[in-house]
C-alpha positions as CSV (number, residue, x, y, z in Angstrom):
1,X,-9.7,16.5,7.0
2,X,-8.0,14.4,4.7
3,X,-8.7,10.7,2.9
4,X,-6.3,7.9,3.3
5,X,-6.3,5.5,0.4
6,X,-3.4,3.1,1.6
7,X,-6.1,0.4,3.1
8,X,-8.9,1.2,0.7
9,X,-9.0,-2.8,-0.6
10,X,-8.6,-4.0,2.7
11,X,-10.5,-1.4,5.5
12,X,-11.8,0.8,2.8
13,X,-11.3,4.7,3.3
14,X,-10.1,6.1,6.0
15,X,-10.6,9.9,7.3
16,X,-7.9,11.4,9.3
17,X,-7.1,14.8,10.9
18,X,-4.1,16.2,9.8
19,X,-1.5,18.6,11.3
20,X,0.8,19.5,8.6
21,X,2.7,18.6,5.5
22,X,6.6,17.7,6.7
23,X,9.0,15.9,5.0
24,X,10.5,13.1,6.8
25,X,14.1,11.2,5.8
26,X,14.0,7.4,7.0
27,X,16.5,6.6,8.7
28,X,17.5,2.9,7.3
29,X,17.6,4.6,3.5
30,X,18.1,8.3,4.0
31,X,15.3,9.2,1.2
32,X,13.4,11.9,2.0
33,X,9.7,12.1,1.4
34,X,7.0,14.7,1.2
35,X,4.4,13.1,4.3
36,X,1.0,14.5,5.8
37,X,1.3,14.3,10.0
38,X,-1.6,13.1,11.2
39,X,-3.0,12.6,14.6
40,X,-3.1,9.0,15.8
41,X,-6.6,7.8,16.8
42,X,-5.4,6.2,19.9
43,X,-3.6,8.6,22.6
44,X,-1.4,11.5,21.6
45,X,0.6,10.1,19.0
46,X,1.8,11.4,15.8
47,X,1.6,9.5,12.4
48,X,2.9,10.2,9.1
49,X,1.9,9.1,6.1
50,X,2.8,9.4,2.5
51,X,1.3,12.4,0.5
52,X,0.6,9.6,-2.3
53,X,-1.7,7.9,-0.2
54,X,-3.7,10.2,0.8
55,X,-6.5,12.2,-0.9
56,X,-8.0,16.1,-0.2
57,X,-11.1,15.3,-1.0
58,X,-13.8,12.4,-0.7
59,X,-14.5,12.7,-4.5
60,X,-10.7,11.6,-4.9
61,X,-10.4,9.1,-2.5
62,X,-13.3,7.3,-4.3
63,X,-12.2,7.7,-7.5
64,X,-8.7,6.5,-6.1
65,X,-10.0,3.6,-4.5
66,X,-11.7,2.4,-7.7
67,X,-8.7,2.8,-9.7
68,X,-7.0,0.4,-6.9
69,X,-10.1,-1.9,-7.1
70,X,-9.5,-2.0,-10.8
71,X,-5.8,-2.7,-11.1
72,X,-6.2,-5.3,-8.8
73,X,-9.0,-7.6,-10.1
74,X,-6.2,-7.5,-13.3
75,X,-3.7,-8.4,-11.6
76,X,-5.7,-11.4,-9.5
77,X,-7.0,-12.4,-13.4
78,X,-3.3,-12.5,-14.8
79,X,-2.4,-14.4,-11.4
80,X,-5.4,-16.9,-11.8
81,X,-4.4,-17.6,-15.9
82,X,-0.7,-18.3,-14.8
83,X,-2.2,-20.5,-11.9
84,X,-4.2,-22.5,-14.6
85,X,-1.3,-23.4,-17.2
86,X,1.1,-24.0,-14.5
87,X,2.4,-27.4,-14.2
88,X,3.6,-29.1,-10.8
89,X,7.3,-30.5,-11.0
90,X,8.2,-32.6,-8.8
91,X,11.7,-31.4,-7.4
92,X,14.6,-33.6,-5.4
93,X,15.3,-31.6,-2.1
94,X,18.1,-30.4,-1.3
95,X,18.6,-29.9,-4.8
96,X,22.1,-31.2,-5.8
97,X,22.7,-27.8,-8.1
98,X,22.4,-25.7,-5.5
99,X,26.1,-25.3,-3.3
100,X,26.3,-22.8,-0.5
């Protein structure tokens, strides 16, 4: 059993069966990366998921998760100040500058 982490802000943890540890090249970029298979909930199918988003143990996932929570209410606050001292301009469209 292992923890997936990927969704924790959104669907929170999720537990997965997994088969085994391969390491799978994409095929658009060629990079390979180290990836847990895991067994899709729905029918036979096989899923695989980065080793960096996925935890061993619950105690992890948690601890994980909060990190995730935490990094993300700073980056909402640092979003929200920029959102207060903006200033709306109003812009001609097309803009005459820009020449294709």
């Amino acid at each position: 059993m292992v923890y997936i982490t990927r969704y924790a802000l959104d669907k929170g943890i999720l537990e997965a069966e997994i088969l085994t540890k391969a390491v799978v090249t994409d095929s658009y970029t060629k990079e390979k990366e180290t990836c847990y298979e895991l067994v899709a909930p729905v029918g036979k199918a096989h899923y695989f998921i980065p080793v960096s988003e996925v935890e061993e143990t619950l105690e992890a996932a948690m601890q994980k998760a909060e990190e995730m929570r935490k990094e993300e209410i700073v980056r909402l606050k640092e979003r929200i100040k920029e959102l207060e001292t903006m200033t709306i301009e109003v812009q001609r469209f097309p803009d005459p500058s820009c020449k294709e």
